[in-house]
N, C-alpha and C positions, 0 to 999 in steps of 0.2 A: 262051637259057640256061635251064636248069632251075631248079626252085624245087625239086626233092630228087634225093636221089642214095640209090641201091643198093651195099651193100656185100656184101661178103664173105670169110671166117677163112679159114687154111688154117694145118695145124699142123706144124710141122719141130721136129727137135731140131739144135741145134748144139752143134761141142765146138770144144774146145783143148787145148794142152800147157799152156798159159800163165796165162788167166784166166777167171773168169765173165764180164767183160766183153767178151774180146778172142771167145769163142767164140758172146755175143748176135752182134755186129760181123761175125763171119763166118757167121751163119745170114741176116743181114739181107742182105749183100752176095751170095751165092748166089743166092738169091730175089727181088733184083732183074735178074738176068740175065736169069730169064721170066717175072716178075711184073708188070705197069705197076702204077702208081699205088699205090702203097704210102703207106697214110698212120699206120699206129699199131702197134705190137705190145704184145703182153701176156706175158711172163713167168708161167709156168703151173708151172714145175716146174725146182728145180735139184739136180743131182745131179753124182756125178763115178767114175771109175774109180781102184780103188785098185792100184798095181804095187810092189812089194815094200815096202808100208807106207808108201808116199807118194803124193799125187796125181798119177798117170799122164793123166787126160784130165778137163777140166770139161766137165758136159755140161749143157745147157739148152735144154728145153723153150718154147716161145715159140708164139704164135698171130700169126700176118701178119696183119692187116687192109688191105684193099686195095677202091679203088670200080671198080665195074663201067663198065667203056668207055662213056660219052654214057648214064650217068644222072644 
């Protein structure tokens, strides 16, 4: 077993119809499809699309943090 580990960011944005939470939940879930070892994300940026003077899509920006395979 190791005594440290190597990590590494990778930056997506997610959206939704619905919420800033629900479009964190679907950028996290996507990027575990080809991600392993996923262990923290950071919230870097939120924003949303505006469609006829209402929110049309949340959007949020997020940093994956994830360890690199047998470090």
């Amino acid at each position: 077993m190791s005594d440290h580990h190597v990590y590494k960011k990778v930056e997506v944005v997610g959206s939704s119809r619905t919420s800033i939470e629900d479009a964190i939940n679907n950028a996290v879930s996507e990027c575990g499809k080809s991600i392993h070892n996923m262990e923290w994300f950071e919230v870097q940026e939120t924003r949303g699309h505006i469609e006829n003077g209402q929110v049309g899509h949340y959007q949020v920006v997020l940093k994956i943090g994830f360890r690199i395979e047998n470090s």
